[in-house]
C-alpha positions in Angstrom: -12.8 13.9 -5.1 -12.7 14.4 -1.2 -10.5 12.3 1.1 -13.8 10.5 2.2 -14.0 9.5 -1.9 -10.9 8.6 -2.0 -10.7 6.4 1.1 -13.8 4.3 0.1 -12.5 4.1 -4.0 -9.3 2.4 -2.2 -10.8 0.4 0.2 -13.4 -1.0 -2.2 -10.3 -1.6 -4.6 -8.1 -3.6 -1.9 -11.0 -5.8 -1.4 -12.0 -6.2 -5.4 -8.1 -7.2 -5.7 -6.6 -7.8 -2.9 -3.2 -8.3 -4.9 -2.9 -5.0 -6.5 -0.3 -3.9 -4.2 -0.1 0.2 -5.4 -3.1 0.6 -4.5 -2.8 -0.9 -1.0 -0.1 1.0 -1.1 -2.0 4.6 -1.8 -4.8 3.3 0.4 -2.0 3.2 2.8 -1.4 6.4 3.0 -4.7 8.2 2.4 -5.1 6.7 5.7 -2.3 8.0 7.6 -2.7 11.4 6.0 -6.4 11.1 7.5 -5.0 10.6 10.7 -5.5 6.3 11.3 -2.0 5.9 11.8 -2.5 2.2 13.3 -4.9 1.2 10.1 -2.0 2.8 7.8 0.2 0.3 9.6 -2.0 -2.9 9.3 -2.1 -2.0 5.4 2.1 -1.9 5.4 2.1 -5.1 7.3 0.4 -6.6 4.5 1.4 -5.7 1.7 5.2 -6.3 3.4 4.2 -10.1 3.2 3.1 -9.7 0.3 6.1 -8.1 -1.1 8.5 -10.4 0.4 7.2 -13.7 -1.4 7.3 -12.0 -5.0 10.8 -11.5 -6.9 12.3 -8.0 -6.0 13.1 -7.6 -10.0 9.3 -8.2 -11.0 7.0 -5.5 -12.2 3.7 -4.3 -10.5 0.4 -3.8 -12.1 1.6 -0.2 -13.2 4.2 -1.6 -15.4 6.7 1.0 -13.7 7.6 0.1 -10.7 9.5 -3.2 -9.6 8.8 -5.0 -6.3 12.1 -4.0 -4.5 11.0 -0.4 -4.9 7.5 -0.5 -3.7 9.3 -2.9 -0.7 11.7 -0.3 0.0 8.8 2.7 0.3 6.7 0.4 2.8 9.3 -0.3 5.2 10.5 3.7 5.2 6.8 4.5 5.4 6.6 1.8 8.3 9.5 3.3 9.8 7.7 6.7 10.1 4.8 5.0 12.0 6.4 3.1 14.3 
């Protein structure tokens, strides 16, 4: 799958469910490694509200990883773009 792929299967799957924060998360970083830093960022901005409403201890659609750890990789992925 090319980056181009990739980019449209996770955009198309942050609109389908907006919720499913890992792959916001991945969509995240596809974009930053593609070089749209600030669009990288407005995904991290969102998905740090998002984050910050749920339970730290709860698990995400993966069934592996809790909120508090996918809180604590956006803000040190934030941290890197700002």
């Amino acid at each position: 799958m090319s980056d181009a792929q990739a980019l449209d299967h996770f955009r198309q799957a942050t609109f389908a469910s907006p919720g499913d924060s890992l792959a916001r998360y991945h969509y995240a970083h596809l974009l930053y490694q593609n070089g749209s830093a600030k669009r990288a960022l407005v995904q991290l901005n969102i998905l740090m509200a998002e984050l910050s409403s749920l339970q730290a201890e709860l698990f995400l659609s993966d069934g592996e990883t809790r909120v508090a750890e996918l809180l604590r990789a956006v803000r040190q992925f934030r941290e890197l773009l700002l």
